[in-house]
C-alpha positions as CSV (number, residue, x, y, z in Angstrom):
1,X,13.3,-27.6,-8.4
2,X,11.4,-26.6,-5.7
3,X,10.0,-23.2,-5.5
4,X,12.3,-21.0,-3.2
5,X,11.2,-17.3,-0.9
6,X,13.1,-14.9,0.7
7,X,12.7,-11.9,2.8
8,X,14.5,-8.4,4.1
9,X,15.0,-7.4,7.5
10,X,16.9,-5.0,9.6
11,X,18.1,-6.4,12.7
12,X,16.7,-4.0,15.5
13,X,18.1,-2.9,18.7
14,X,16.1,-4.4,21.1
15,X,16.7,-8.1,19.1
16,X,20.2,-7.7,21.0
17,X,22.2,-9.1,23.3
18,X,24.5,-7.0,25.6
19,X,27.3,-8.1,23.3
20,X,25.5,-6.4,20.4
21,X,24.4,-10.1,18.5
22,X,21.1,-11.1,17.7
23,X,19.8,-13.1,20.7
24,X,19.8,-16.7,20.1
25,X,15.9,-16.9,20.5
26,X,15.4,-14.2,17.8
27,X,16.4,-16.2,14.9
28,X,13.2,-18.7,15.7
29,X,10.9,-15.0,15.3
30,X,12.9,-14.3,11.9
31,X,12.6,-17.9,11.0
32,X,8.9,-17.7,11.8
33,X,7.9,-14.7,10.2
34,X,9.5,-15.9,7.0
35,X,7.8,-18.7,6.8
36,X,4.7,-17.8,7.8
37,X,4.8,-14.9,5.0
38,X,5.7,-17.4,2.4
39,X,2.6,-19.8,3.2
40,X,0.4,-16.6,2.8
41,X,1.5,-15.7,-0.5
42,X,2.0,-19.3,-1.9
43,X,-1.7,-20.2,-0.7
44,X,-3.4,-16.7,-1.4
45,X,-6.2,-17.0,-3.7
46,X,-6.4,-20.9,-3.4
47,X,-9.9,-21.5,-3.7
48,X,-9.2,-25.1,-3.3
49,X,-8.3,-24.1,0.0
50,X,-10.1,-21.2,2.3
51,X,-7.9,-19.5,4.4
52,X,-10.1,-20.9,7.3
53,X,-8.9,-24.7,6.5
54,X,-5.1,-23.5,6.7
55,X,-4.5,-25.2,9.5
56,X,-0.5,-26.2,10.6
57,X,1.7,-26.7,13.8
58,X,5.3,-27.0,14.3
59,X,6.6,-30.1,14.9
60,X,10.7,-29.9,14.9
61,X,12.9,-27.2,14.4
62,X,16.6,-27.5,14.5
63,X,19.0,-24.6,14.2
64,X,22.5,-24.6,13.3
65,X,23.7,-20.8,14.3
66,X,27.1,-19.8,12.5
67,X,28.0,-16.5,12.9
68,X,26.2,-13.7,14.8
69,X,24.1,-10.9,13.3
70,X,24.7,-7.8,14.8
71,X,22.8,-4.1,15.2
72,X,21.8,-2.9,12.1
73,X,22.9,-5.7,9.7
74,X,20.5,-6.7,7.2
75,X,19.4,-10.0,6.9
76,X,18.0,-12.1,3.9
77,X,16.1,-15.0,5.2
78,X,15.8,-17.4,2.1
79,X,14.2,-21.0,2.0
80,X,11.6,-24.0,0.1
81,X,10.1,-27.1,1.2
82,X,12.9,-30.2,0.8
83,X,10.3,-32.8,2.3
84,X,6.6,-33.5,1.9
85,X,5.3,-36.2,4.3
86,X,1.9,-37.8,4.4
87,X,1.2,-34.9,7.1
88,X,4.3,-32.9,6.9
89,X,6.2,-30.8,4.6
90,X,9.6,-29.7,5.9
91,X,11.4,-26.4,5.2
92,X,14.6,-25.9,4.6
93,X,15.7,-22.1,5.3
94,X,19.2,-20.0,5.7
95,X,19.8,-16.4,7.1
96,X,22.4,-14.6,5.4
97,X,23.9,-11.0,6.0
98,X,22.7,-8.9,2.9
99,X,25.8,-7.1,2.3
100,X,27.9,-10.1,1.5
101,X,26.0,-13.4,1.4
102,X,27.6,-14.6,4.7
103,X,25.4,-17.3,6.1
104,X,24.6,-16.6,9.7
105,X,22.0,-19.8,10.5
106,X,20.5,-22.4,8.8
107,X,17.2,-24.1,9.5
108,X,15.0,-27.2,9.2
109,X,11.6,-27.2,10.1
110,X,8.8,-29.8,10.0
111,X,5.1,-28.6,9.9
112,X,2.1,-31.1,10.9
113,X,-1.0,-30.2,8.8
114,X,-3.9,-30.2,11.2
115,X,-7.7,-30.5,11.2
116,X,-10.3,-28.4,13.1
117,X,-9.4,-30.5,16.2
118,X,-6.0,-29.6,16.1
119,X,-5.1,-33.5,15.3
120,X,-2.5,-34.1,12.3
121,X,-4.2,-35.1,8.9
122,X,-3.5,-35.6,5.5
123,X,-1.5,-33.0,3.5
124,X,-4.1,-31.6,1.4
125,X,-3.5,-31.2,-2.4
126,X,-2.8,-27.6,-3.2
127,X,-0.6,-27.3,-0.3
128,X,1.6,-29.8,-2.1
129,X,1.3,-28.1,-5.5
130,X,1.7,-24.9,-3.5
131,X,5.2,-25.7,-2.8
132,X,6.4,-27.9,-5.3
């Protein structure tokens, strides 16, 4: 089974819409920031891999909003890689409403592993056992 994250966050006031929801663009940031906090810890300390050759792009995201957060509701963002590509590992992550598990979006995203160039390359190994 593949190796799963989550995070806490309180939905803040100026993340709102005039109809007190979470902006539509917001969930992208929260979908961000969860990843990107998972990648740190799960290749902290690699020494297979120097921060400096960590080195990804988004390729695809596709969201699937099902209810709206609103003002002050605290959100779990929970997720794991489903995929790995020759390139690409994909990530497969949910937003739920802390209080009782509702599920407010889910999300897909494909990374593209790149080299200094910024051109996609090979998946490197401890990224792969990283996240299996």
């Amino acid at each position: 089974m593949a190796r799963r994250f989550s995070i806490t966050l309180k939905v803040r006031f100026y993340e709102l819409d005039p109809f007190n929801h979470v902006n539509n663009g917001v969930y992208l940031s929260y979908f961000d920031h969860a990843r990107d906090e998972y990648v740190e810890q799960a290749l902290s300390g690699c020494e297979e891999l120097p921060a400096s050759e960590i080195r990804y792009v988004v390729a695809r995201t596709e969201v699937d909003f099902l209810v709206p957060a609103v003002g002050g509701d605290i959100l779990e963002i929970l997720g794991y890689v489903s995929t790995f590509g020759q390139t690409s590992l994909t990530f497969e992550q949910e937003i739920v409403r802390a209080r009782d598990q509702c599920p407010i979006a889910r999300a897909r995203t494909v990374l593209v592993w790149t080299d200094s160039a910024g051109r996609s390359s090979p998946l490197p190994d401890p990224v792969r056992r990283a996240f299996a």
